[in-house]
C-alpha distance (Angstrom), angle and dihedral (degrees) to the residues before:
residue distance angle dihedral
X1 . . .
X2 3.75 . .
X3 3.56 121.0 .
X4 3.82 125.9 -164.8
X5 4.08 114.3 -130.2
X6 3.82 103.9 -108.8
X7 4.10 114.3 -92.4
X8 3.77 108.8 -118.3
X9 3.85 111.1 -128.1
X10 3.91 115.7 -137.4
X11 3.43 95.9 -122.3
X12 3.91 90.2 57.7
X13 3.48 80.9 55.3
X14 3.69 99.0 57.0
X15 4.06 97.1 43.6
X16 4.05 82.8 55.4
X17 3.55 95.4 51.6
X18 4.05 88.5 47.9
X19 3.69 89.6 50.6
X20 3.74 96.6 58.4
X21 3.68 90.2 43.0
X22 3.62 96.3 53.4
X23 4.08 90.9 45.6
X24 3.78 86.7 53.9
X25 3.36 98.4 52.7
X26 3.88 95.2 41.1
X27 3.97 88.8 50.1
X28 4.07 86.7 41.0
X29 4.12 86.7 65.4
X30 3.77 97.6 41.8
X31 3.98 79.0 55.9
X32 3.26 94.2 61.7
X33 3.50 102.3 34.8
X34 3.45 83.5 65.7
X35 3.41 99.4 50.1
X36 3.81 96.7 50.3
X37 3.82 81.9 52.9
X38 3.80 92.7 54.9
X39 3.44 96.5 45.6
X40 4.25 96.7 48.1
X41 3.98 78.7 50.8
X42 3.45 93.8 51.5
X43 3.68 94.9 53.2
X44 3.50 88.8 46.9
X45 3.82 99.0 59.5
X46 3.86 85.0 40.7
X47 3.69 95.6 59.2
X48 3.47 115.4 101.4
X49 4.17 112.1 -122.8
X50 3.45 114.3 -92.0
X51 3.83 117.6 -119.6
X52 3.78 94.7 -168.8
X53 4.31 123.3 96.5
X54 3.68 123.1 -150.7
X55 3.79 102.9 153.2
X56 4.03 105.3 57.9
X57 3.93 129.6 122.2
X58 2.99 132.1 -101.2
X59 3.81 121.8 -65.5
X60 3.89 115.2 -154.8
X61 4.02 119.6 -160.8
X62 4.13 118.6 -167.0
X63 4.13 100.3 -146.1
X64 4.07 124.1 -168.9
X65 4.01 112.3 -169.3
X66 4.19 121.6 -162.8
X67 3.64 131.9 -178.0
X68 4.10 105.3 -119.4
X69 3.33 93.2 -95.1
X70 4.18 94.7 66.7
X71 4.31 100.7 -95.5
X72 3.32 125.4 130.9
X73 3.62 128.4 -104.2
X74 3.90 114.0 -153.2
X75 3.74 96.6 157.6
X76 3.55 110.6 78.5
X77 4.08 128.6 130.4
X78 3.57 115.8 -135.0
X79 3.98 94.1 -122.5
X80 4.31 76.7 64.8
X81 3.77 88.9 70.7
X82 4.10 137.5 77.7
X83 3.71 128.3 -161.0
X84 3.81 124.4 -156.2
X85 3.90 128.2 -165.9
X86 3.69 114.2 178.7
X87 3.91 89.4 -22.5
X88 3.56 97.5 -47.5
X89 3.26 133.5 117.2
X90 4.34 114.9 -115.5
X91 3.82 124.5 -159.6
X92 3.64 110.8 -119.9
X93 3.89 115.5 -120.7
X94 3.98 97.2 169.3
X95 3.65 132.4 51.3
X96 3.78 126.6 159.4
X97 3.84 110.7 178.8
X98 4.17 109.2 -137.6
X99 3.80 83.0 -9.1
X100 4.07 110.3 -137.8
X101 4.31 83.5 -160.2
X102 4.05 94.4 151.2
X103 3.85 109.9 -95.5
X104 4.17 133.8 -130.5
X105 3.31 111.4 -149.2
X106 4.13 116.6 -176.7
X107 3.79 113.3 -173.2
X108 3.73 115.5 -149.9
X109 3.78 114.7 -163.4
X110 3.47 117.7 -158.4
X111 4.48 101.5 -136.5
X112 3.58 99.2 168.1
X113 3.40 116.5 133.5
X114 3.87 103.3 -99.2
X115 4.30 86.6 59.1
X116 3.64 86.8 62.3
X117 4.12 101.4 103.2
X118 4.08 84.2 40.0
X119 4.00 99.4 51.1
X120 3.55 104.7 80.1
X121 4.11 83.6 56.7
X122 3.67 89.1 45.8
X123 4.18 95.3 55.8
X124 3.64 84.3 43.1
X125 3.85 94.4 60.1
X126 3.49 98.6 23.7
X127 4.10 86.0 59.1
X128 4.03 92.0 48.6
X129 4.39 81.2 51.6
X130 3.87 91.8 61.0
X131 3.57 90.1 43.0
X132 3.90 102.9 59.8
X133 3.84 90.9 26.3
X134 4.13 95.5 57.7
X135 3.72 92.4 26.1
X136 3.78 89.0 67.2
X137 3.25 142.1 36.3
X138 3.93 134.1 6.0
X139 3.66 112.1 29.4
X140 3.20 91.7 -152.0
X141 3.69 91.4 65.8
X142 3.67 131.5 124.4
X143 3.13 153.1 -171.1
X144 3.61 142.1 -167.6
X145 4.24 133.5 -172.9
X146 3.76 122.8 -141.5
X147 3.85 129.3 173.3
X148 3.71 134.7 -147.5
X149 3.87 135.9 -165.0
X150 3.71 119.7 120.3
X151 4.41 84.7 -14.9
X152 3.54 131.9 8.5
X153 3.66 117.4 -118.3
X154 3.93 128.3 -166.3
X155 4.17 104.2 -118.2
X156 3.13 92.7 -177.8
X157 4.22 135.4 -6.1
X158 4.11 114.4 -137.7
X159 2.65 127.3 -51.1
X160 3.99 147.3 124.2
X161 3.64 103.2 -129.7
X162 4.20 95.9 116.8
X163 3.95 87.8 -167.9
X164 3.73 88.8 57.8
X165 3.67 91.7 49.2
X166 3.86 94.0 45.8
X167 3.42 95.9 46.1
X168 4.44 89.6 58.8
X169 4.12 90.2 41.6
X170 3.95 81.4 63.1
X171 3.54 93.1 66.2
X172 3.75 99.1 45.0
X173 3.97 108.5 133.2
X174 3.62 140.4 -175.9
X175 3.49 130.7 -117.9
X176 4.11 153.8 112.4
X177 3.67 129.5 -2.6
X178 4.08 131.3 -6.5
X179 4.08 111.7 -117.3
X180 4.42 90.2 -170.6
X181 3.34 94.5 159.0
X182 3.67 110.1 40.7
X183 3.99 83.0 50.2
X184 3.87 93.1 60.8
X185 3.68 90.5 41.6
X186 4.20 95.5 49.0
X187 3.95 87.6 43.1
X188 3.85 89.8 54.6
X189 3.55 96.7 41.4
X190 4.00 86.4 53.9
X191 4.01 90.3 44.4
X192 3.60 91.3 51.3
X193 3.78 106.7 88.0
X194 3.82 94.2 34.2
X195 3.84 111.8 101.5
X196 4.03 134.5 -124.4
X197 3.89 115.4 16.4
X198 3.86 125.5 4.5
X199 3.70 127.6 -163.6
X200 4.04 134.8 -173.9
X201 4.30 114.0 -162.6
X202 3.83 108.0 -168.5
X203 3.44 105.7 -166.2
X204 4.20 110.9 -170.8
X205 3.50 151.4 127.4
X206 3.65 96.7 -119.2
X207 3.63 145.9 -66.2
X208 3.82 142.6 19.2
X209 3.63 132.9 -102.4
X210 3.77 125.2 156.9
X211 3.89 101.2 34.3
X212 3.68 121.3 128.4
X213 4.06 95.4 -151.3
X214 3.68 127.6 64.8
X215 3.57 134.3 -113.9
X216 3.74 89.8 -105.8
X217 3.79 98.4 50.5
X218 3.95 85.7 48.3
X219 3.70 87.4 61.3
X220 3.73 91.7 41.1
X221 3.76 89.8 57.4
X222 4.05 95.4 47.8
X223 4.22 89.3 47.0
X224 4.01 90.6 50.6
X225 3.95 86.4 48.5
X226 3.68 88.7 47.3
X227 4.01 82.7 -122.4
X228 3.79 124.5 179.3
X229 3.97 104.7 -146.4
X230 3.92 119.2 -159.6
X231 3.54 119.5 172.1
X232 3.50 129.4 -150.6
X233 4.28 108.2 -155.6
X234 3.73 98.1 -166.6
X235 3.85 107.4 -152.5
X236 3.81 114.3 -128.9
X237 3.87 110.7 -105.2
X238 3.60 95.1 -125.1
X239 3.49 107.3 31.6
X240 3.76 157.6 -26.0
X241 3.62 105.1 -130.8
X242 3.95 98.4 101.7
X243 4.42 95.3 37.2
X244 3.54 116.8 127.4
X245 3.75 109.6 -120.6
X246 3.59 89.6 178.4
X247 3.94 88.8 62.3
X248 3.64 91.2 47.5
X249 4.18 91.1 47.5
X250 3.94 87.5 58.3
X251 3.60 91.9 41.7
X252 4.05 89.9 51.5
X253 4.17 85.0 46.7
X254 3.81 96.9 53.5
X255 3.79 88.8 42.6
X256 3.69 99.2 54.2
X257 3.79 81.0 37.7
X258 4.13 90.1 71.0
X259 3.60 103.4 29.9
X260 3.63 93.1 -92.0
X261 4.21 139.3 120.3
X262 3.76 139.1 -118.5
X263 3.93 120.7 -135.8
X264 3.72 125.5 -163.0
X265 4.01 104.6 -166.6
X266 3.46 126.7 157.9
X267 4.17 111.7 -127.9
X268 4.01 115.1 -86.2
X269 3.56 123.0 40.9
X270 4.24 99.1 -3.7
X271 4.23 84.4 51.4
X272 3.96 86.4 58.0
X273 3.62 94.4 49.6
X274 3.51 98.0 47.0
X275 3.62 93.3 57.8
X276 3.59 87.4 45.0
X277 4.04 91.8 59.9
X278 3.53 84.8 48.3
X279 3.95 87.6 60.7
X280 3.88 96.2 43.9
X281 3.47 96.8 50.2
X282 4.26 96.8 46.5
X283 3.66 80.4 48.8
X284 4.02 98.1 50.0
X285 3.72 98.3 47.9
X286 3.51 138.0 143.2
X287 3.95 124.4 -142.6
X288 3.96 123.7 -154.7
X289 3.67 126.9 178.0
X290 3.80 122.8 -174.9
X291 3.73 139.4 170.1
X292 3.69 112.9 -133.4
X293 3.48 121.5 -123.7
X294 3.21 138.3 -178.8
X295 4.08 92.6 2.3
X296 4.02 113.2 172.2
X297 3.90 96.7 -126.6
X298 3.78 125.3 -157.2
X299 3.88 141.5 172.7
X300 4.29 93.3 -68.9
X301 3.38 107.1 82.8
X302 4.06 85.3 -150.5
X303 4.02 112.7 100.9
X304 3.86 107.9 -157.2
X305 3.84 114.4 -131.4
X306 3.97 134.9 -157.4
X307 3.32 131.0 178.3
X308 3.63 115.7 -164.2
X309 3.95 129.5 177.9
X310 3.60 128.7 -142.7
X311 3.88 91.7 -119.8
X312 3.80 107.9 86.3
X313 4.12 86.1 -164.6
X314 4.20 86.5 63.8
X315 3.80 126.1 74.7
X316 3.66 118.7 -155.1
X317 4.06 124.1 -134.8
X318 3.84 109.1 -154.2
X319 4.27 142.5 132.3
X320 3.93 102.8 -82.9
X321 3.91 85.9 -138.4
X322 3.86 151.7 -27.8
X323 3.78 136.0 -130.4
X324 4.08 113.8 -97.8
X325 3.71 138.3 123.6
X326 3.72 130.7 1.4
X327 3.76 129.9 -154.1
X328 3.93 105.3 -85.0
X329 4.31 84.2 45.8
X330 3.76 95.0 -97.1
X331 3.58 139.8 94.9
X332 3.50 119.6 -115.4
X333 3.84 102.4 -125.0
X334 3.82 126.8 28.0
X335 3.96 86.5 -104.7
X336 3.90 99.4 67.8
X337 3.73 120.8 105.4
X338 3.62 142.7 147.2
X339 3.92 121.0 -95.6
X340 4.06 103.2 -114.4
X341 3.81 127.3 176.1
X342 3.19 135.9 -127.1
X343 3.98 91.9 17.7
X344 3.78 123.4 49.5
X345 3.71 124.6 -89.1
X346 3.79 112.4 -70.1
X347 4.03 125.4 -171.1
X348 4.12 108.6 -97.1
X349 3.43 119.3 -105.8
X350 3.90 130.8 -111.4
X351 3.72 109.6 -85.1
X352 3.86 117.7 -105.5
């Protein structure tokens, strides 16, 4: 049987026609969609990286400010203070005026066996330290006593029970080698997570012998913790033939290194006041907090910091730097962060 091909109506016709059209012009916008796409891409990958930071925590600095002759200077405005990161000049967001943030003190006693003849004069002062630092102030302050020879051990963890602390300087001892630098780096590794201000005290005779970290990874440690490191070079009672000024150079490098000071008293009455300029100067304190912007970054992950004041008769104790961002926008070991406040150090994020 013959059967005639099916006649084609016109209006089949048209809804054909409209079909294709539409699909064309649906498929002609996916096109380019996708071509916007691959060109925003394109510019993207041909963008060169940045090497500039506006996203970054908060980095806190602990300042102390003297006249040239050595006093004090509590009285300063925050428009009388400069910040700068990498060379550039930071905006000030924080400022607490002879800050009362609580304060972690460790103690490290030097107990090799060359301190032997000085110890007793060392627990003596050391004792009269806890006193007016914990019977004043914060109270949220704290303090904790470490010793050092040949190992450091933890006397006693924070606290600010003064009997409990007396009763452990009592027992101090003398003997073997002198592990400086692993002290400062276990006392900022246990400062680290605690919050507001954080202190290291090295009390020794001189020089290191036994540690198993460097001077530099010492100082490292205490900048990472945001650790202020005074150290107390206790003069031998006899004489100074034998000291280590090698020990007392490093000591004088991390010290400076954290915004902090080296003493060199004898025992007795210069001991005493030593500690005591310890206590003025945690007490007289200035706190700034800044986000940087606008940082140059390269490949060292460690930002060097100045803090100037407008008074050219004033010098300024502070950290010269902390360890943050590198070009690229990430550290370059797991161990890098930025120094934040209140909260403890986190790892900086990607940039943006």
């Amino acid at each position: 049987m013959n059967i005639s091909p099916r006649r084609v109506r016109p209006v089949e016709i048209w809804h054909a026609r409209r079909w294709h059209a539409e699909r064309w012009h649906v498929e002609l916008w996916h096109a380019k969609r996708w071509l916007a796409a691959a060109l925003c891409a394109g510019a993207l990958v041909a963008q060169q990286p940045t090497v500039f930071r506006t996203d970054v925590n908060l980095v806190r600095v602990v300042t102390t400010v003297k006249t040239q002759a050595g006093q004090i200077v509590g009285t300063l405005a925050k428009d009388e203070f400069e910040v700068y990161d990498n060379g550039v000049k930071q905006q000030v967001e924080i400022f607490e005026h002879q800050t009362e943030q609580a304060l972690s003190v460790v103690l490290m006693v030097d107990t090799s066996g060359s301190t032997a003849k000085e110890l007793k004069y060392e627990a003596d002062s050391a004792s009269r330290f806890f006193h007016a630092l914990l019977g004043e102030g914060n109270l949220q302050d704290a303090a904790a006593l470490y010793t050092f020879n040949w190992e450091v051990r933890e006397q006693q963890p924070f606290t600010r029970d003064v009997k409990a602390l007396d009763a452990r300087l009592k027992l101090l001892h003398g003997e073997a080698g002198t592990a400086m630098y692993d002290a400062v780096y276990l006392g900022a590794q246990r400062l680290e997570p605690r919050q507001g201000r954080k202190v290291i005290v090295v009390v020794t005779d001189g020089g290191d012998t036994v540690s198993k970290v460097n001077v530099h990874k010492a100082l490292e440690a205490a900048q990472l913790a945001d650790a202020i490191i005074y150290a107390i070079v206790v003069m031998p009672i006899t004489n100074d033939a034998g000291r280590n000024i090698g020990g007392e150079h490093a000591l004088e490098f991390m010290a400076s290194g954290t915004g902090g000071r080296c003493f060199l008293p004898t025992v007795g009455d210069e001991l005493d006041k030593a500690f005591n300029a310890i206590i003025t100067e945690l007490r007289t304190q200035y706190l700034l907090g800044y986000y940087p912007r606008n940082v140059p970054l390269n490949q060292d992950r460690f930002h060097k910091l100045e803090v100037r004041v407008t008074r050219p008769d004033l010098r300024v104790s502070a950290r010269n730097g902390y360890y943050g961002e590198v070009e690229g926008g990430r550290g370059s070991s797991p161990e890098d962060r930025v120094t934040v406040s209140p909260d403890r150090q986190q790892k900086p994020t990607k940039k943006r």
